[in-house]
C-alpha positions in Angstrom: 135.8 95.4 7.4 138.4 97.8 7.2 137.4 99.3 10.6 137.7 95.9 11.9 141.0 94.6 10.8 142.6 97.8 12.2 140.9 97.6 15.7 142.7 93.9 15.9 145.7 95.1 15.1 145.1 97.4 17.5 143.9 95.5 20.0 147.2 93.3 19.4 149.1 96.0 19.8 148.5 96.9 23.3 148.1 92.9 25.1 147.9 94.0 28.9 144.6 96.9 28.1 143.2 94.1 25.6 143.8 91.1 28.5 142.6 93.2 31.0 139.8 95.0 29.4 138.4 91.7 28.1 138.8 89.7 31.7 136.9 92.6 33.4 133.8 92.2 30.6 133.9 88.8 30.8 133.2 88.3 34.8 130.7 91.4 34.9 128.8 89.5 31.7 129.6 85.7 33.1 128.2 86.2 36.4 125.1 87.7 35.0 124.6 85.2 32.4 124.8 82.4 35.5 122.3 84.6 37.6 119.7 85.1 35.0 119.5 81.5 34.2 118.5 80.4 37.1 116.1 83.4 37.0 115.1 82.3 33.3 114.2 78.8 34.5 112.7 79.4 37.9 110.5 82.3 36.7 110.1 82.9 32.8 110.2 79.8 31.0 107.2 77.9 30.9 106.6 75.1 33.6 106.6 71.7 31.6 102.6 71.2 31.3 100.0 71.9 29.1 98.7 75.6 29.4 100.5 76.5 32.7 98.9 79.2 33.4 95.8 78.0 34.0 97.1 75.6 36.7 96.6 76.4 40.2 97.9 74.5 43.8 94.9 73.6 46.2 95.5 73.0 49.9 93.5 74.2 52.7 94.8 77.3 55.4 93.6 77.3 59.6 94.2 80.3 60.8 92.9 79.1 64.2 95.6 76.6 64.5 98.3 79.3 62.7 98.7 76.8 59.4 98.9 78.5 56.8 98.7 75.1 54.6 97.3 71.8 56.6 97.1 69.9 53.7 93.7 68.7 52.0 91.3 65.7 54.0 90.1 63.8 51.3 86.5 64.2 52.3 87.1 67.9 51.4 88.7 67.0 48.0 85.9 64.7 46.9 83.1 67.3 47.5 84.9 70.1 45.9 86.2 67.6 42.8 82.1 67.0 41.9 80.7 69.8 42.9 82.5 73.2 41.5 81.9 75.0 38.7 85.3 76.8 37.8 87.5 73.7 37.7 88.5 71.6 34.5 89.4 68.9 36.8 91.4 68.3 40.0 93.7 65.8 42.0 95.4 64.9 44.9 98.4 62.8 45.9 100.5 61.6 48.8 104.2 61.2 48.9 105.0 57.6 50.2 108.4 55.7 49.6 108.4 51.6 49.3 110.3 48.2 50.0 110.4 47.4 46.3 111.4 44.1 44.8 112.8 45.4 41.7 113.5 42.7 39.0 114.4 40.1 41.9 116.6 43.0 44.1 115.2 44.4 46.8 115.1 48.2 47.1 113.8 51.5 48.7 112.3 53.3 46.4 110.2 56.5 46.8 107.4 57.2 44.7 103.1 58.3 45.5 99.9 57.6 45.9 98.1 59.8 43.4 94.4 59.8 42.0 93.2 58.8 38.6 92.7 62.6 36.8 96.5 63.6 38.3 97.9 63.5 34.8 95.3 64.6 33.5 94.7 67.7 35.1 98.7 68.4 34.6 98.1 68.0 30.6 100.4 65.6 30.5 100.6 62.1 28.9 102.3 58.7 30.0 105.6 58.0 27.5 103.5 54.5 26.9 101.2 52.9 28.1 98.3 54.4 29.8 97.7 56.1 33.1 94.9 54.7 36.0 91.3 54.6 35.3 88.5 56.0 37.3 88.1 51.7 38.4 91.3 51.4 39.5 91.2 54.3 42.1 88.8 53.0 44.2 89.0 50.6 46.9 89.4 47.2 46.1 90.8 48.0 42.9 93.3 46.4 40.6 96.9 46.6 41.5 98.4 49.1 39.2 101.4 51.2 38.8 103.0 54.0 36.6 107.0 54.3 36.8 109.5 56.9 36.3 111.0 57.3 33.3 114.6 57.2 34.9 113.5 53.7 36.7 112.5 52.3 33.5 115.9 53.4 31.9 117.9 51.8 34.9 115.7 48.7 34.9 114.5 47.5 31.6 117.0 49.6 29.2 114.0 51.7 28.0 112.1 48.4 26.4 108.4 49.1 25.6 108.0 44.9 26.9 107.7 46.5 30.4 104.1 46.9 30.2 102.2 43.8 32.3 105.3 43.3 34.2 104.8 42.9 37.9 106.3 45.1 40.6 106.5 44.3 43.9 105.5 47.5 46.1 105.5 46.1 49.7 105.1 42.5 49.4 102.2 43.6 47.2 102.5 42.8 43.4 101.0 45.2 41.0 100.9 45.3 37.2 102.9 47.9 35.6 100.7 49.6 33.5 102.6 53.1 31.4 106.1 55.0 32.0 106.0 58.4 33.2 107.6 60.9 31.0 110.8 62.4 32.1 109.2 65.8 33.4 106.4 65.9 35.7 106.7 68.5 37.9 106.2 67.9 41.4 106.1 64.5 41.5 109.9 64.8 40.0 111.3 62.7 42.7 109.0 59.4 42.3 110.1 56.6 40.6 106.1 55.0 40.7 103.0 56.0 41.1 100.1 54.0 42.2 96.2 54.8 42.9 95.2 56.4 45.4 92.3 54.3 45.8 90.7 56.3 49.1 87.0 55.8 50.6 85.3 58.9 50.1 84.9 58.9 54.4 88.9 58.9 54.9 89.2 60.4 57.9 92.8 60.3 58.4 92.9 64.5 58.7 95.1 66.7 56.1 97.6 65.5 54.8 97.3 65.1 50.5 98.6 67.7 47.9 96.5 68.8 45.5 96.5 70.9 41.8 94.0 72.3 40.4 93.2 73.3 36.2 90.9 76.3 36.1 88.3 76.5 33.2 89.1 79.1 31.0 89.1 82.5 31.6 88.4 81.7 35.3 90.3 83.4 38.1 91.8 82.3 41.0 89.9 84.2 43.7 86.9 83.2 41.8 87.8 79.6 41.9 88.5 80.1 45.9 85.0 81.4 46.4 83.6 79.1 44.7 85.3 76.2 46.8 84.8 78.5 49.9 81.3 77.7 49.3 81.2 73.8 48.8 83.8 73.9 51.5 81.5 75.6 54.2 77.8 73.8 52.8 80.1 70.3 54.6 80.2 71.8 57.9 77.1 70.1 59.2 78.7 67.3 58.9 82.5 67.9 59.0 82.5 70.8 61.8 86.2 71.1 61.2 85.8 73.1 58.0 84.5 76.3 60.3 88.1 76.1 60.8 89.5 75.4 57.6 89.5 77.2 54.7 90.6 76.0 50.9 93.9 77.6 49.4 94.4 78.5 46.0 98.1 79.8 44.7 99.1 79.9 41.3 101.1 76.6 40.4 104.2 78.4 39.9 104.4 80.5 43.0 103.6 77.5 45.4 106.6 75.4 44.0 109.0 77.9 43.3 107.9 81.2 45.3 110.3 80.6 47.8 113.6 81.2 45.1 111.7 84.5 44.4 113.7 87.1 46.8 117.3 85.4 47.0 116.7 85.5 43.0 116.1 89.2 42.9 118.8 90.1 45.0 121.3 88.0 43.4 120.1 89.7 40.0 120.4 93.3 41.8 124.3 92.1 43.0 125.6 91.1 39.8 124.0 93.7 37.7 125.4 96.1 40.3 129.3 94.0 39.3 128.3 94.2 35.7 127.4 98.0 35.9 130.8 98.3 38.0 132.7 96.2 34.8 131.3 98.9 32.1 132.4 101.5 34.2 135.9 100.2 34.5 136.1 99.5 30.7 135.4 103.2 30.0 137.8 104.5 32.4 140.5 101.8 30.6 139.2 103.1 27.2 139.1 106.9 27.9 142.8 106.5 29.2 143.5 104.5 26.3 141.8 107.8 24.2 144.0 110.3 25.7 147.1 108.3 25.3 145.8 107.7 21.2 145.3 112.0 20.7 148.2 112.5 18.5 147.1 109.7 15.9 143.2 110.7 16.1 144.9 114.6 15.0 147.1 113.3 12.3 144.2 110.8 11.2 141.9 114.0 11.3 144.6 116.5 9.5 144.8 113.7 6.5 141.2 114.2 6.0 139.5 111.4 8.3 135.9 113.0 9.8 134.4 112.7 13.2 132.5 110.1 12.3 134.7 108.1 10.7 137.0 108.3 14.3 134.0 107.9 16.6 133.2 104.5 14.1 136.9 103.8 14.6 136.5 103.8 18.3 133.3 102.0 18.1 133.9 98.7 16.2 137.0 98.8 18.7 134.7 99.2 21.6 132.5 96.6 20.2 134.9 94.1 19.1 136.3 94.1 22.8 133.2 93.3 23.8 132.2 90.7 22.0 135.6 88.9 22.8 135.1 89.5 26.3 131.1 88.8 26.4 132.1 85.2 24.1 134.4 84.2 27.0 131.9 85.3 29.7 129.5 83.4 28.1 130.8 80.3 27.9 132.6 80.4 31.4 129.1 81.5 32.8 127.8 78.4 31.0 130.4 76.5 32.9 129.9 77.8 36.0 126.1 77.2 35.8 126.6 73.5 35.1 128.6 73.1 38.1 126.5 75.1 40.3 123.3 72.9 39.6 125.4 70.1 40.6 125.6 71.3 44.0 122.1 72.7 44.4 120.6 71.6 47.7 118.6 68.0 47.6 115.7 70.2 47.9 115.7 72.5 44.9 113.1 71.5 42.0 114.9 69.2 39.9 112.9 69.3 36.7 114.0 73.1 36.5 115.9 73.6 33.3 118.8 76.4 32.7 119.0 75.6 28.8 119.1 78.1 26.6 116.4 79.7 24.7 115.2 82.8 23.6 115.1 84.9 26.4 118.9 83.8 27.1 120.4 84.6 23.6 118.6 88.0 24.0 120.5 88.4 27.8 123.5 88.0 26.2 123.0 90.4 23.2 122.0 93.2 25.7 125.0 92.5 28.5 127.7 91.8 25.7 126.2 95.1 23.5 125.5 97.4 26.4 129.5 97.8 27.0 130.6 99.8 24.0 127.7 102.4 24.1 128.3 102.8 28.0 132.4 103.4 26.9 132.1 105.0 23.9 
């Protein structure tokens, strides 16, 4: 404590090093903490469904026609949904939008076309209510829709009465049946969700998205040849799947794979800036040093050892750190906040850049790097 109270008053002493000194830390340690929260939530933490890892994105590839992803025909799905052996379960949707008539207003809304075992196979559950059953995905079906969480805020004030109101979807009443939670992934941007309700011989080409929960312990390249083989046993009858091939990518790579390399090399620049900040500190600190050699010798000659000068120094160093990394920290926070804010329409937004764990850790590691690097 004594240490400490003296590198304040030291610190106090000398305003323009201290000011300057603890701006430099703070913008090296701010722009990383922005940087690697973006990288914390599009890459470490945990996509927002049951047992992640086990969840894969299916879509078919043509190298013939140089696609890389056509999409899935829903004969294709059907076959490979009751006949594989490495799949939990599997589903498909379409992205659709709708002239709604929204409690008596009339409204373009987007939402999907989805079948019965999508939320299912994500792990996730409807906030009430239920989601469709295998009967109501077929055709001729009852009219039935899920909606968004965020719709049934705007809407009904987040009142459980919603359930068996009607929704007009297109002129087309149906019966609203659950409310989505507030995450779900991929299907972010819809504010309802209705059956699919597809004959098995749709023959309307590729164009559904599909997911995918692997059994346990099962690969993906063992999941694709085991598809690869249903897939092929149709072309008798569908001569289009010579051509076509199913897809299988890890969930998080097909949704968010794209961030990957602008993500690294915006980590490798500010690490580079932070790296730069450190180095400027210890230059500041070593001129400080030499300027401080006549008290460190009359400290010594009264008896003080080398380690009790090299503590000195350090709870200095470390205190100017912590100042510097507590203002980087919560600028970086700002800056974050505003910078989702203007992330394009396109970017994922159930990606979250809270804290956690891995963040307080970050910050720990930037903020107590600096006095070891000075010192």
């Amino acid at each position: 404590m004594n240490d400490l109270r003296f590198a304040f008053r030291q610190l106090l002493k000398n305003p323009g090093f201290t000011a300057v000194a603890v701006l430099t830390l703070a913008l090296g340690i701010g722009g990383n903490i922005v940087i690697f929260s973006i990288f914390n939530g599009l890459f470490l933490r945990p996509l927002p469904f049951k047992e992640p890892e086990r969840l894969v994105n299916l879509d078919e590839v043509a190298p013939k026609w140089n696609l890389e992803y056509t999409g899935i025909a829903y004969p294709d799905f059907h076959e490979w949904r009751t006949q594989n052996q490495t799949f939990e379960s599997m589903a498909v949707w379409q992205n659709a939008s709708f002239n709604s008539s929204l409690k008596g207003n009339p409204e373009r809304v987007e939402g999907a076309s989805a079948s019965h075992d999508l939320l299912g196979t994500l792990g996730i559950q409807p906030l009430i209510g239920r989601g469709f059953a295998r009967e109501e995905d077929q055709p001729g079906g009852d009219r039935v829709v899920l909606v968004s969480h965020g719709l049934w805020k705007r809407l009904w004030g987040g009142e459980s009465n919603v359930l068996g109101q009607t929704l007009s979807l297109g002129s087309v009443p149906a019966t609203i049946i659950g409310v989505l939670p507030p995450s779900i992934g991929p299907l972010s941007r819809a504010e309802v969700l209705i059956p699919l309700r597809l004959n098995v011989n749709d023959s309307r080409g590729w164009y559904l998205e599909g997911v995918g929960r692997l059994k346990p312990g099962v690969t993906a390249e063992t999941a694709r040849q085991d598809l690869t083989r249903i897939h092929k046993a149709m072309i008798p009858n569908r001569p289009a799947n010579d051509i076509t091939s199913p897809r299988i990518t890890p969930l998080r790579q097909r949704l968010l794979g794209d961030y990957r390399s602008g993500t690294y090399i915006l980590l490798a620049a500010v690490a580079v800036v932070w790296l730069i900040a450190c180095g400027n500190v210890a230059g500041l600190m070593l001129a400080r040093g030499l300027a401080r050699g006549k008290e460190i010798s009359i400290r010594m000659a009264l008896g003080a050892t080398r380690a009790a000068i090299v503590k000195q120094i350090f709870v200095e160093s470390l205190l100017l750190s912590a100042v510097g990394g507590l203002i980087g920290i919560l600028g970086g926070q700002s800056c974050l906040s505003a910078l989702v804010r203007f992330l394009p329409e396109q970017f994922p937004k159930w990606i979250h850049f809270g804290m956690d764990a891995r963040f307080l850790l970050f910050c720990l590691a930037t903020t107590g790097l600096p006095p070891f690097y000075s010192d």
